[in-house]
N, C-alpha and C positions, 0 to 999 in steps of 0.2 A: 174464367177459371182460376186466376190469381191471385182474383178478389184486390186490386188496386184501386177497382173504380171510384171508389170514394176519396181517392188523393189527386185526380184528377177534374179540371172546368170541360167542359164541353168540346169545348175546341181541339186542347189539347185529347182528350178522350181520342175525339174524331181522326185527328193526326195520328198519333201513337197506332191506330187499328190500323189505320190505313198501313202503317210500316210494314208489322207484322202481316199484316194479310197480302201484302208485296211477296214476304218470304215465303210462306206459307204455299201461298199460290207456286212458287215457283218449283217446292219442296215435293208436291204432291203433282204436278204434269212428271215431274221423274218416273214414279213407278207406273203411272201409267203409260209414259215412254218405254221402259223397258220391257215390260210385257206386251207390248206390241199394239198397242189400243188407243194410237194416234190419228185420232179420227173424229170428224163434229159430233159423233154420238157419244162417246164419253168424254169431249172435253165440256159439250152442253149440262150434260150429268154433272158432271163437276164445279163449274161455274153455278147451273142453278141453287146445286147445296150449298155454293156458298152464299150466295146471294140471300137464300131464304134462311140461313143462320145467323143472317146481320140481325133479325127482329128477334134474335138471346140478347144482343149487347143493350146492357143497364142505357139508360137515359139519365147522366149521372147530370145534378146542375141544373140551372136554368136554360133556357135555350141563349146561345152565342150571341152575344148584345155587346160587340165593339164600340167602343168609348166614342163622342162624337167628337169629329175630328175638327181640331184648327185649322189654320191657313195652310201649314207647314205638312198636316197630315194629310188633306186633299193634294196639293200639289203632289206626295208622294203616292198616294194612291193613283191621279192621273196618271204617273211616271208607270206607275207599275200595270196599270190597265195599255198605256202604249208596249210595255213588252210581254204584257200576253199577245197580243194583236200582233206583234213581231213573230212569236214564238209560234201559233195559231195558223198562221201564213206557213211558216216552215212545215206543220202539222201537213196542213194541206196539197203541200207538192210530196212528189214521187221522193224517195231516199235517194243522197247521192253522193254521202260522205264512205270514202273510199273502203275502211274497215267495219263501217256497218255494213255495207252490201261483201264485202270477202268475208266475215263469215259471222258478225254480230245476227244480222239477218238471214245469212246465208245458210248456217247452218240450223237454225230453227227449219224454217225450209227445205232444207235437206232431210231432219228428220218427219218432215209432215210426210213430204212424198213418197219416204217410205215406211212408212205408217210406226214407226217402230225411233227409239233413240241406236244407233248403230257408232261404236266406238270408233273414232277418228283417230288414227295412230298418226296423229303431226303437234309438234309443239308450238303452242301460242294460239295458234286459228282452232286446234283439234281438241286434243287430251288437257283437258283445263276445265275450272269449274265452272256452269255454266248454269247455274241458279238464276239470276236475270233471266238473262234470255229465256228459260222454262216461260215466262210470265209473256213472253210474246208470241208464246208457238197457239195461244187460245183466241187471240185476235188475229191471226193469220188462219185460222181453220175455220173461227164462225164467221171473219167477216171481211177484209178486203185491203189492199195495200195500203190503201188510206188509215184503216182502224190500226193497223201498227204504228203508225208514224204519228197518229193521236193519242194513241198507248204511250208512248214515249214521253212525251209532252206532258200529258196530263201526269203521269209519276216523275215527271222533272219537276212539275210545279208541287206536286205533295212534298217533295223533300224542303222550297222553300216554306209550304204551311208551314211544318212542321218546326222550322229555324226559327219562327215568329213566333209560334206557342211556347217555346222554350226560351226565348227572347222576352217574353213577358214577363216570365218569373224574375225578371232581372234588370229589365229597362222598361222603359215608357211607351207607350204606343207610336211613338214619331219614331223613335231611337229602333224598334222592332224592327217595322217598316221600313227602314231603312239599311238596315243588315239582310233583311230579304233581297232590296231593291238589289244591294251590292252584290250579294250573292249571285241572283238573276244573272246580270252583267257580268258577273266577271267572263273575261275569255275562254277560258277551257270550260265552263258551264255553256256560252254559248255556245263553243265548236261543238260538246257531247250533249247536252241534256236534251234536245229534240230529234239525236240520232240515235244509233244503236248501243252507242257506251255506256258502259254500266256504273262509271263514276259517279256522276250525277245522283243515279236510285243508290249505290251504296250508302251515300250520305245518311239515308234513311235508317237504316241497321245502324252507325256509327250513333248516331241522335242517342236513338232507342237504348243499345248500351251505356252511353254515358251518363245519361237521364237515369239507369235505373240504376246505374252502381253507385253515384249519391245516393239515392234511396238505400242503400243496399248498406250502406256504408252509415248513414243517418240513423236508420233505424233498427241495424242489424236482422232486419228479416229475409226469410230466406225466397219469399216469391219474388223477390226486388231481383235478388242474385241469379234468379230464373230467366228473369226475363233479359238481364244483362246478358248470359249465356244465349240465349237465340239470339239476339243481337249482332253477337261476334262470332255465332256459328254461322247466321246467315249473310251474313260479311265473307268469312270462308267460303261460302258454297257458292260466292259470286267470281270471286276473283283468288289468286294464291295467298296475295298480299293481307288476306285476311286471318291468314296465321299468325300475321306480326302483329296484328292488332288482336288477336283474339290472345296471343302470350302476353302484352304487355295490360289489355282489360283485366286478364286475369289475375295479375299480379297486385294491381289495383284492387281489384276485390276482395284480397285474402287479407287487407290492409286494415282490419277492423278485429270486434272482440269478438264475432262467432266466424272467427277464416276459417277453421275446418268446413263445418257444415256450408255455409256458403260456398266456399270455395268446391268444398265437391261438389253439389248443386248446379252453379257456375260451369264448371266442366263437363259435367252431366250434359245439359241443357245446349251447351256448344257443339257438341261432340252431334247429340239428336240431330241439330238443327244444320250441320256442315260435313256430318262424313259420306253420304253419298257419291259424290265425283271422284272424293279420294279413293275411297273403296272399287269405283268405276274402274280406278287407272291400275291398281294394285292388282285386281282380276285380268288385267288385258297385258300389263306390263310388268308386273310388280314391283314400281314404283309410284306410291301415288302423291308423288308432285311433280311429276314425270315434265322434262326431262333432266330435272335437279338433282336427282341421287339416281339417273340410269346407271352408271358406272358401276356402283357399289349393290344397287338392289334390281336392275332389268334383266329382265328374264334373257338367256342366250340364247333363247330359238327365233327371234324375231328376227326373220331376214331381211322386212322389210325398214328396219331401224338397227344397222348392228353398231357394235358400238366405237365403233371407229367413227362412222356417219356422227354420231353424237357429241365425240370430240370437239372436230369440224365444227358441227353446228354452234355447239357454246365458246368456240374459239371467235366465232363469227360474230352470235348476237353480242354479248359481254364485251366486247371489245367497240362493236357500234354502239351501243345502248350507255358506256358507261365513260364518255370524256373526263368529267372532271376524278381526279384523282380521291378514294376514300378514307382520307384522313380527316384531325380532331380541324383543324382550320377551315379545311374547305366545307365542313359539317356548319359552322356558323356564318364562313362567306358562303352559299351556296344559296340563301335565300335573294343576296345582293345581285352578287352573279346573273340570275333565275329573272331579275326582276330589268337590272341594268343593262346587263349585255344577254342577250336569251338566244342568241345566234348560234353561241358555242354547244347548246345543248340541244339535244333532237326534238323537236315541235315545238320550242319555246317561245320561238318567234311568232309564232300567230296562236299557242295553245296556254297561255300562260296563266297567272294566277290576280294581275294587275295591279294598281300600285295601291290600293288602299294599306297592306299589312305596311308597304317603306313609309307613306307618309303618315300613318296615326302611329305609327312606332315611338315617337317620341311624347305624344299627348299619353300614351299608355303605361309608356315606363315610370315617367311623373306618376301618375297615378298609382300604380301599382307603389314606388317608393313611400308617397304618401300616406298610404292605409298598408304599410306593410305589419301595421300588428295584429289589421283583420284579416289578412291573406291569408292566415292557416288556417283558419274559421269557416272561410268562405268555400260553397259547393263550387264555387269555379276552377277549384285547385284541380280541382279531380277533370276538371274538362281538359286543362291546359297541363295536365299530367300526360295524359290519355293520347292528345294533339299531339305533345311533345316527345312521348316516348316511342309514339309510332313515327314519326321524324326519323328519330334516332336509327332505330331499326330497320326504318327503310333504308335508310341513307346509307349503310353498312351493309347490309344483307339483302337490298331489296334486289332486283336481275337489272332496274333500268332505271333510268335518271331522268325519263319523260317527267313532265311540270303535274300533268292527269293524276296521277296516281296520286298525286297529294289533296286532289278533291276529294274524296270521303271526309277528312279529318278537317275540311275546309268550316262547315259551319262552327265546330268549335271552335276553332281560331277568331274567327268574326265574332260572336259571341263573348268570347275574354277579350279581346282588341276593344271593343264598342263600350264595354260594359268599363274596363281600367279606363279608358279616356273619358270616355262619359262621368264617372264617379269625379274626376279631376276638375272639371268644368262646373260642378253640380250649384257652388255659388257665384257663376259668372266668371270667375277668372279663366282664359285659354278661353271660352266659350266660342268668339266670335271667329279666331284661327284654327279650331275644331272642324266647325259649318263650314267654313272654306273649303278645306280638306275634303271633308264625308263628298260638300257637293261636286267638289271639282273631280273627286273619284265617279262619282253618279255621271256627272256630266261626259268627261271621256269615255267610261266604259258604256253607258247608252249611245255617243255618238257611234263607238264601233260597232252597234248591236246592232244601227241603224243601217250603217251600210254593210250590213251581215242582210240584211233582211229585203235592201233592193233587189239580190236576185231572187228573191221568191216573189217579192211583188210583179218584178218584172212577169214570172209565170202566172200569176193569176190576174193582171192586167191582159196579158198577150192572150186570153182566150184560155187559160190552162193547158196548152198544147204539150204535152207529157215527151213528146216523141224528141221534139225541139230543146225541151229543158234537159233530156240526160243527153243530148247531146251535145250542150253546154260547160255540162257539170258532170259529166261522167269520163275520164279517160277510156280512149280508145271505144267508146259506143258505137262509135259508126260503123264498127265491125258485124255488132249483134243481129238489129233487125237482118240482114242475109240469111245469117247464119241459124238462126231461128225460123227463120222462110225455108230454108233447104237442104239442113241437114235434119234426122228425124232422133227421136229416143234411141234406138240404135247405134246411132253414131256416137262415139268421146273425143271432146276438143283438149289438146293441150295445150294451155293459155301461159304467158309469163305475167297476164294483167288479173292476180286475184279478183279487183272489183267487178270485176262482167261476173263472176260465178251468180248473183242475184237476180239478174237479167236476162243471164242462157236459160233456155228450157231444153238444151241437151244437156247429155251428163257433162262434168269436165273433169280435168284436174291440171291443179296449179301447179310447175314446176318452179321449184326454186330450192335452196338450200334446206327449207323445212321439211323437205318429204327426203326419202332414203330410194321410194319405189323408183324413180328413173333416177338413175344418178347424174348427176351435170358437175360434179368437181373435174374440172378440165382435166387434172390428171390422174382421172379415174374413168373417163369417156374414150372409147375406142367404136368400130361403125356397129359391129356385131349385138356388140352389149349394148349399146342405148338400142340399136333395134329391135333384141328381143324384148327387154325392159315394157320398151313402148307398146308391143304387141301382147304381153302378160298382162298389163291392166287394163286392155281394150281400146287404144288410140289409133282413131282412123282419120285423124285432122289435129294439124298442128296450126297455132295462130302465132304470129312470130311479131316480136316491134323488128321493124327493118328501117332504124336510122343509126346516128352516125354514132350518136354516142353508144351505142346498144353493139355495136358488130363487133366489137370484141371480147364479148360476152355468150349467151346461151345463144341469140339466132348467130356469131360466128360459129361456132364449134357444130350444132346440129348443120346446117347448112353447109358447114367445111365436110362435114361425114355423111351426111343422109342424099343432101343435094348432089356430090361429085358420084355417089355412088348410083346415082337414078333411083332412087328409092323416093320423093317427094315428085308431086305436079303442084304446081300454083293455080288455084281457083281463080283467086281474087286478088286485088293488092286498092288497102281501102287508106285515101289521105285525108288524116284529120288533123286535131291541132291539140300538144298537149299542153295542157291546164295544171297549174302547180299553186293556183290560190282559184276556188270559187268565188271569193269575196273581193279581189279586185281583178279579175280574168284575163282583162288589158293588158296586162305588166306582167302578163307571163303565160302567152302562149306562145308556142314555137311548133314547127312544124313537124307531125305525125304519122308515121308509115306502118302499114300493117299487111304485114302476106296472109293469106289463108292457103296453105296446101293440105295435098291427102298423101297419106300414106298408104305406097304402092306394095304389092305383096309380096311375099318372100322373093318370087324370080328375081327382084334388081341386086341381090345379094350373092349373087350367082357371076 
């Protein structure tokens, strides 16, 4: 519909479709989410048309005839054929990363079973955009736990095609290759790209915009700027943080001689491709970046979010999410920081971004000095614009300081990083302290990938025993099977453990500071109120952590009120062991207590 196809190889072609038909897809299970038509007969309807409209798209090019590889490009092809086969593995077991089962997966789930997309008044797990996840609620209707967790994988790996088509236009085939590999590996791609996180697939939207606002900007035409706009809409319609990106693409784009027409176009095309969710929140709340402007724009009837609860709540995450302090210094230490010490920052330590950008830092800056009179010429400016200025943005304005969030903007980074060092080395000089670097990065972050991937091997060596693996890798599991044995649909659990909500087949709900419905602010808990609370939204079962560090917390305070008033019996009390790394389990499991009680009926209040 663009008519681009002619500026496009094959490959690329193939890439680029796949992005948009990522977004697309995810854009279109909405309305029939909302309309209540969550069901294998019209997500098959939907799927087959799209399927059967792949045989419009042009055959632009020869058919894809990658260059034959030297010594250096097999070996990286093996490399990368071992981390499909890693990746592949993970495919293949049950899900068990903590925030893909609370509600990456959970809530697709949630709205299958009832049949309909039903607004979640909670901030982060709830009211947020959820454009991704749309794209896995059609592999959990037609076809089975496994096709979601191959879902995942297989658009983990579109996002590296894609890095390598776009890598062409600028490096070699080894040099491609190898910004894939790195990509691959890096750690926060391995911890998300084969789970529910939507990082990974954003990458894809980020590409696709950057790609097409050179064009856009090259050639001043205005489909270029089109398709830039869905890029950064569908950016938006995945995560918040796609506002940052989609204000500073836009700003990029107006940066040429037709910025009106483009730039309206641009906005056009963003606005199509990402107002959904917002609009979602604006009708339920009327805030829709909810809970970002409740104070100034939420609506006062909401009893179940009032805005006090709201306070609290952004006094709480803001204050955990954002350690380092948001000034001009820590804006340029914070990559050092992020890389060196990644303790001080929340999942840095096992989520991070790895050392290739500190160690080819210095091969790139050389270079970038070196050709600094072609740097204003060059389409990469616009990459490392684009990278840099959602940096900025985030890093000031973003809600959290997690390392993730800066995966979207990751392949551009690799892309300008490879392509300045590479140009430096191009007649041998640095060449051979370059390879050291790239490989010694390949080598660490594949060893990590490797032992990321013994415990799957371990499950599909041991027989794929599913029941054994989440209860490996899942906190607090050993409660579920029971609990799914003996309480019925009828019944509602209230959990402190979000990750079981993917695993229960009774209803639940997760207590903690994100919800307002039961309140648990200590000093706002009395026996009366949490027990109507509890009986208002249908809790006939409370599942409690009962250890040491937990009791003076939510199971102190309920069990200080519920338990002295005879209001609770104890079913069950199940001991497992909690897990604070699946990838080395050894070194950090410690002992796990869990009560299951019911809640008795009004008489104990008596």
């Amino acid at each position: 519909m663009l008519r681009i196809d002619g500026d496009l190889q094959a490959g690329e072609h193939w890439a680029l479709s796949f992005a948009i038909g990522f977004g697309v897809l995810g854009w279109l299970v909405f309305p029939v989410g909302v309309s209540g038509f969550l069901s294998e007969g019209p997500l098959t309807v939907l799927l087959s048309a799209g399927a059967l409209a792949a045989v419009l798209l042009r055959r632009t090019g020869a058919f894809f005839k990658p260059p034959r590889p030297d010594a250096v490009g097999w070996v990286l092809l093996v490399l990368l054929g071992l981390v499909f086969v890693f990746d592949l593995m993970e495919g293949l077991a049950p899900p068990a990363d903590a925030d893909t089962l609370a509600y990456h997966f959970a809530v697709p789930k949630q709205f299958l079973d009832a049949g309909r997309i039903d607004f979640i008044l909670q901030p982060l797990n709830g009211a947020v955009p959820f454009g991704v996840q749309m794209t896995y609620i059609p592999a959990m209707a037609l076809g089975s736990e496994m096709a979601v967790t191959l879902w995942t994988m297989v658009s983990g790996w579109a996002t590296a095609a894609l890095l390598f088509v776009l890598s062409r236009r600028h490096l070699g085939f080894n040099w491609s290759l190898a910004a894939a590999l790195v990509f691959l590996t890096t750690p926060a791609v391995i911890y998300g790209g084969g789970s529910g996180h939507v990082e990974t697939r954003i990458a894809l939207f980020v590409m696709v915009a950057a790609w097409a606002t050179v064009r856009a900007i090259q050639t001043s035409q205005t489909n270029y700027a089109v398709l830039a706009g869905l890029g950064a809409g569908f950016f938006a319609a995945a995560k918040y943080t796609g506002l940052l990106f989609a204000a500073v693409s836009g700003l990029v784009v107006v940066i040429q001689r037709r910025w009106l027409k483009n730039g309206t176009l641009f906005g056009a095309a963003m606005l199509v491709a990402g107002f959904q969710w917002y609009a979602w929140n604006v009708l339920h709340t009327g805030d829709p970046v909810f809970p970002m402007l409740f104070q100034w724009l939420g609506r006062d009837d909401l009893a179940l979010w009032p805005k006090a609860h709201d306070l609290f709540f952004k006094e709480w995450y803001f204050g955990s999410e954002n350690p380092l302090p948001k000034t001009m210094p820590w804006l340029f230490l914070f990559p050092f920081k992020a890389t060196l010490f990644p303790q001080v920052l929340p999942d840095a330590g096992r989520v991070g971004l790895g050392p290739f950008g500190l160690l080819v830092l210095p091969f790139a800056a050389l270079g970038v000095w070196r050709f600094r009179d072609k740097v204003h010429r060059s389409p990469l400016l616009v990459y490392a614009a684009l990278a840099f200025l959602f940096y900025v943005t985030w890093f000031f304005g973003g809600g959290s300081q997690r390392l993730r969030h800066l995966v979207p903007i990751l392949p551009l980074f690799l892309i300008c990083m490879t392509v300045a060092a590479g140009r430096l080395t191009e007649k041998g000089r640095y060449r051979g302290p370059l390879l050291a670097v790239v490989a010694a990065t390949i080598f660490i972050q594949l060893a990590g990938h490797g032992v990321f991937a013994i415990n799957y091997f371990k499950f599909l060596a041991g027989g794929a025993d599913r029941q054994a693996f989440l209860m490996r890798n899942v906190n607090s599991y050993v409660a579920v099977p029971w609990i799914n044995t003996n309480l019925t649909k009828s019944d509602r659990i209230f959990i402190q453990q979000r990750q079981l909500k993917f695993y229960l087949s009774v209803p639940s709900l997760f207590g903690s500071s994100m919800q307002a419905v039961v309140e648990l602010r200590p000093e706002k808990t009395n026996l009366r109120t949490l027990y109507r609370q509890l009986r208002y939204v249908g809790i006939t079962h409370l599942l409690l952590t009962n250890s040491q560090n937990e009791r003076n917390g939510v199971y102190s305070r309920v069990m200080n009120l519920l338990d002295r008033a005879g209001c609770l019996v104890l079913l069950g009390r199940f001991e497992g062991k909690r897990i604070l790394s699946r990838t080395l389990p050894t070194l950090s499991l410690s002992p796990h207590t869990l009560d299951l009680l019911r809640l008795k009926d009004e008489s104990c209040l008596k």
